[in-house]
C-alpha positions as CSV (number, residue, x, y, z in Angstrom):
1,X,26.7,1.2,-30.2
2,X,22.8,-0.5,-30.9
3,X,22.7,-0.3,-27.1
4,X,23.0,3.5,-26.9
5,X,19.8,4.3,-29.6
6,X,17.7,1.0,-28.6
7,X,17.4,2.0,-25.1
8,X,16.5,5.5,-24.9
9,X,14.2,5.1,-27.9
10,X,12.4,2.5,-25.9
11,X,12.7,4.3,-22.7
12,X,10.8,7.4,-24.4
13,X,8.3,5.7,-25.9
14,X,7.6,3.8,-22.6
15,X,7.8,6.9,-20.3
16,X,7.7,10.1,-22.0
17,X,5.3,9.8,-25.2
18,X,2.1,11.7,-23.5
19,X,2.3,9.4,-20.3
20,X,3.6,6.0,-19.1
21,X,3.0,3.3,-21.9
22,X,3.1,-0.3,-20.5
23,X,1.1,-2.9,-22.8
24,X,2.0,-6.0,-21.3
25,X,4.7,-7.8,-18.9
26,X,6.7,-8.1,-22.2
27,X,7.5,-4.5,-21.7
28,X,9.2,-4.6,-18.5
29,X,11.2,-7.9,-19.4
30,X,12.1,-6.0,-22.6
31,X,13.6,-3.4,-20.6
32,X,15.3,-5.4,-17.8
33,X,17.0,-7.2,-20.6
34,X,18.0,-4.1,-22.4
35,X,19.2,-2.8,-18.9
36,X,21.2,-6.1,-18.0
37,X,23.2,-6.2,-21.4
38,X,23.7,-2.6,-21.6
39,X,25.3,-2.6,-18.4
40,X,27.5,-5.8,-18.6
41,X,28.7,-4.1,-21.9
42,X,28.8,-0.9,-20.4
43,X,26.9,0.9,-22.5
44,X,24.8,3.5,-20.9
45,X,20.9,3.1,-20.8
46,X,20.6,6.8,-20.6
47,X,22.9,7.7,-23.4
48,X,21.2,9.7,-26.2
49,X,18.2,10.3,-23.7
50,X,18.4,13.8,-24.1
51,X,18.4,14.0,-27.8
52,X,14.8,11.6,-28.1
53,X,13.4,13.4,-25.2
54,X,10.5,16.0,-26.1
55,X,10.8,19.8,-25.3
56,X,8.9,20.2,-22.3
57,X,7.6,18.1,-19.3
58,X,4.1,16.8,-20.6
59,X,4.3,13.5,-18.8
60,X,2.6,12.8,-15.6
61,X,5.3,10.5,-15.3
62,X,7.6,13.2,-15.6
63,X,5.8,15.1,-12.9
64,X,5.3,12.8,-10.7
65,X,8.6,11.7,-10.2
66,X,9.9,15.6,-10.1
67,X,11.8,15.0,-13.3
68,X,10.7,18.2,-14.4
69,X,13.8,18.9,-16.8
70,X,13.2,15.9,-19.7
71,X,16.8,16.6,-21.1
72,X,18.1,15.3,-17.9
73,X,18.5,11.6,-16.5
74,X,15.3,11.0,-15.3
75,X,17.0,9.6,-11.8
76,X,20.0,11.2,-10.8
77,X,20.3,9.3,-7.7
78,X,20.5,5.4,-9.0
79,X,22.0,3.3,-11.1
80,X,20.8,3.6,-14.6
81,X,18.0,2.3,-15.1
82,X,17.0,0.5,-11.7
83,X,15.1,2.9,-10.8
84,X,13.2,3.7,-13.8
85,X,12.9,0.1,-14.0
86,X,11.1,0.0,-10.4
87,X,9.2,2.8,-11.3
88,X,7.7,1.8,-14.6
89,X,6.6,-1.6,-12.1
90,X,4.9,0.8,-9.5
91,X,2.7,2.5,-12.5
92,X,1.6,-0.9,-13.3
93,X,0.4,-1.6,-9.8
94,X,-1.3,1.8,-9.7
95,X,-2.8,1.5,-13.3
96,X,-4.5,-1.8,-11.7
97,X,-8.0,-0.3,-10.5
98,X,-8.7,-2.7,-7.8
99,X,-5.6,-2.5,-6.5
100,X,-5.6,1.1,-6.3
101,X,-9.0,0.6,-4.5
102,X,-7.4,-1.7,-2.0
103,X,-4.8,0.9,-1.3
104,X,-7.6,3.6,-0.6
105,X,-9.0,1.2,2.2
106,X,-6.5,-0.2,3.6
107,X,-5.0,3.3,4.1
108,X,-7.9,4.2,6.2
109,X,-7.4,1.1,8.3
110,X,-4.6,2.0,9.3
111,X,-5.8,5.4,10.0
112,X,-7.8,4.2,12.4
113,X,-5.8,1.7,14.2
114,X,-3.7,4.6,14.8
115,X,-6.3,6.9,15.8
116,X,-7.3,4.1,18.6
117,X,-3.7,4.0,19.7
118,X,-3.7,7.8,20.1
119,X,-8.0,7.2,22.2
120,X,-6.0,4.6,24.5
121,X,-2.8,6.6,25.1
122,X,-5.3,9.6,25.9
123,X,-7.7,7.5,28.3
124,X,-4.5,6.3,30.0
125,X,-3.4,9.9,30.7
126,X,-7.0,10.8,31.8
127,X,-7.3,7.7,33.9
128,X,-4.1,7.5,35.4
129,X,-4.1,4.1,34.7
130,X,-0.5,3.1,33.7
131,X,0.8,-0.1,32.6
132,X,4.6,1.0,32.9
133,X,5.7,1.4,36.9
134,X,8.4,5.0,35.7
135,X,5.1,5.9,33.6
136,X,3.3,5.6,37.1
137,X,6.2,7.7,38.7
138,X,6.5,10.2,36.1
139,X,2.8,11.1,36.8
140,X,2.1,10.7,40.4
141,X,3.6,7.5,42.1
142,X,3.3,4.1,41.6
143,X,-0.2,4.0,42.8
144,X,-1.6,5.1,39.4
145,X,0.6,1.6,38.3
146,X,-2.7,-0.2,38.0
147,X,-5.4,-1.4,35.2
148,X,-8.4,0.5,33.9
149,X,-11.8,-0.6,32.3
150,X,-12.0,2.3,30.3
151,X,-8.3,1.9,29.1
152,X,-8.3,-2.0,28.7
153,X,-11.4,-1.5,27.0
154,X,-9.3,0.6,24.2
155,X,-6.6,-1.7,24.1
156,X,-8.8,-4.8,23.7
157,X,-10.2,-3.0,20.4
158,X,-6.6,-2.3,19.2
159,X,-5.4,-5.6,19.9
160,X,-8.5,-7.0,17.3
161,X,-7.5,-5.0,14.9
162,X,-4.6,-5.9,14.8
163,X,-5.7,-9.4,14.8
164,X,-8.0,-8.6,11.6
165,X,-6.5,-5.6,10.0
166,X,-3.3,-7.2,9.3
167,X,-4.8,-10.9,7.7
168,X,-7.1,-7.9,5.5
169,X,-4.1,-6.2,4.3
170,X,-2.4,-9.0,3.2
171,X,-5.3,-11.0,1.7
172,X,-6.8,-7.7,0.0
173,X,-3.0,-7.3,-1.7
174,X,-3.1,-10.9,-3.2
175,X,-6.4,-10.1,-4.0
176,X,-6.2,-7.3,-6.6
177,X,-3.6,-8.8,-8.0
178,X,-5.6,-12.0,-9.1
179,X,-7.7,-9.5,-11.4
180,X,-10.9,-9.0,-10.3
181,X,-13.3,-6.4,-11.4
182,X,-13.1,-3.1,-9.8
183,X,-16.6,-3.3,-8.3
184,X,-16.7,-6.4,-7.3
185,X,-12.9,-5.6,-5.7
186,X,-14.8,-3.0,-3.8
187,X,-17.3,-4.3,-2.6
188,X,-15.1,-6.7,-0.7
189,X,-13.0,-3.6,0.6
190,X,-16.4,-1.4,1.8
191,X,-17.4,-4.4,3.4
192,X,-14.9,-5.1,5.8
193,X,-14.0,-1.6,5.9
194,X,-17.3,-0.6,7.3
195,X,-17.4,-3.6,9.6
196,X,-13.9,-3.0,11.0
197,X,-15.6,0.3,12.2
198,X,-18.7,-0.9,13.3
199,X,-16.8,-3.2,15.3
200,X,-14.6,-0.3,16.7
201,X,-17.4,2.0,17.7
202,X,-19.4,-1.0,19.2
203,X,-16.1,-1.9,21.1
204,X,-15.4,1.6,22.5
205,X,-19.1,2.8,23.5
206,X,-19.9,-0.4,24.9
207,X,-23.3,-0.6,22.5
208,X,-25.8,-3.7,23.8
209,X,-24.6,-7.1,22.3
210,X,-24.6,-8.5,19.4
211,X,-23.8,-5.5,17.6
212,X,-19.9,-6.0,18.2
213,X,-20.2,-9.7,17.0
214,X,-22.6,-9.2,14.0
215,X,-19.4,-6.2,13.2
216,X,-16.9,-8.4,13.4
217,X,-18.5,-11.6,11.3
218,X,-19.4,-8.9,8.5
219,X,-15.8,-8.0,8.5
220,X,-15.0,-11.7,7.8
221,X,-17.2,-12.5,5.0
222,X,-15.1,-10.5,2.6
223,X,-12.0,-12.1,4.3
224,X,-13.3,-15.1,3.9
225,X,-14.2,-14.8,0.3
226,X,-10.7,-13.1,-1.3
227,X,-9.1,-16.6,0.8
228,X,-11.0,-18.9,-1.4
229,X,-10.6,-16.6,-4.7
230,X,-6.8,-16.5,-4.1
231,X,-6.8,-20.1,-3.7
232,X,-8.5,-21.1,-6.6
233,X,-6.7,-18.6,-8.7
234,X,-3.2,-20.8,-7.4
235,X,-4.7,-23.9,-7.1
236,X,-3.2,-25.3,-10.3
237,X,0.0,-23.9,-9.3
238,X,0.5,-26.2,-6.1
C-alpha cells in the first residue's frame, strides 16, 4: 500500500514538476529500488500516477517523449517503469554538456563517412570501374570488372576513416563521461573534427603533400590526448 503513493510521488517530482529533476545517481538507484520491490510485491509503480500528475503537459519531458496526456502512464508500451527508468538515464547523458557536444560531432562524422560512400559508389558508376564481376555485367560486360584511380582513390579515404573515425567515437564517448569542461571537451571534438576533413578533402582532390599527413596527425592529437585523460581518470581502478 506505501508502494502505490511512494512511487508516483517520486516519479512526479522526478519527471513532471516543470522538467526532469535528477540531482544525483542516488536518484536513479532510488528509483530502480522502488521499481524492483514494487514489482516483486506487485504493486504497481504507476498506480495513483494520475491523481499526483498536474493538469496539463508543461514538461519537456512530457513532450519529448509524446506523453502528451499526463493522466496517462507515461509508457504504454513497457513494463512499468523500465522504461521511464531508461529514460530518466538518457536525460542524464543529454544534461551532460560535453557529452552532448561529442554527440554533435561525432554525428557529423558519420555524415561524412557516408557522404564518401555515396562520392565512391558515384565515381564507380561514372567510371565504370566495378569491383563485383554481375556489377560488371549488369552495366556493360565484364570488361568494366576492373580497378580505377579515381575510385580506389575514394575508397582509400573511406577505408581511413574508418580506421580513425571509429577509435574517435569510442574514445570521445569515454571521454565526456570522465567530466571534463565543456570547452575544453570541444576543443578536442573541433580538432579532430576539422582534421578528419581536412584529411578527406586533401585525400579526394589529390592537394600536394604534406597537407594530407599534417590532416591526419592533427586529427590524432586530440585522440591521443582523451587516451591519456581516460587512463588516468581509471588508473586507480586497475
Amino acid at each position: 500500500m506505501i508502494l502505490n503513493y511512494a512511487v508516483p510521488l517520486f516519479y512526479t517530482r522526478l519527471m513532471c514538476s516543470g522538467g526532469v529533476e535528477l540531482y544525483s545517481s542516488t536518484v536513479l538507484e532510488y528509483s530502480f529500488e522502488l521499481i524492483i520491490i514494487a514489482r516483486w510485491v506487485g504493486a504497481s509503480p504507476t498506480a495513483g500516477l494520475q491523481k499526483s500528475l498536474p493538469s496539463r503537459p508543461h514538461s519537456r519531458f512530457q513532450r519529448r517523449y509524446a506523453c502528451t496526456d499526463p493522466r496517462a502512464p507515461l509508457f504504454r508500451n513497457s513494463p512499468p517503469g523500465t522504461a521511464r527508468l531508461r529514460a530518466a538515464a538518457a536525460a542524464v547523458m543529454i544534461r551532460n554538456e560535453a557529452f552532448s557536444c561529442f554527440v554533435f560531432y561525432g554525428v557529423l562524422l558519420v555524415v561524412k563517412m557516408y557522404t564518401i560512400a555515396i562520392v565512391t559508389g558515384q565515381i564507380r558508376l561514372r567510371k565504370k570501374a566495378f569491383a563485383n564481376p554481375e556489377d560488371a555485367l549488369r552495366h556493360g560486360g565484364l570488361q568494366f570488372h576492373r580497378e580505377d584511380p579515381s575510385v580506389e582513390r575514394c575508397r582509400r579515404a573511406h577505408l581511413n576513416d574508418l580506421e580513425n573515425i571509429l577509435p574517435f567515437l569510442f574514445l570521445g564517448a569515454i571521454y565526456s563521461l570522465t567530466g571534463p569542461s565543456l570547452a575544453v571537451a570541444r576543443l578536442h571534438y573541433l580538432v579532430f573534427f576539422v582534421g578528419r576533413v581536412l584529411h578527406s578533402v586533401a585525400y579526394l582532390f589529390a592537394l600536394r603533400a604534406p597537407t594530407r599527413s599534417l590532416a591526419y596527425v592533427v586529427a590524432q592529437i586530440p585522440c591521443v590526448s582523451m587516451a591519456l585523460q581516460i587512463l588516468v581518470a581509471v588508473a586507480a581502478y586497475a
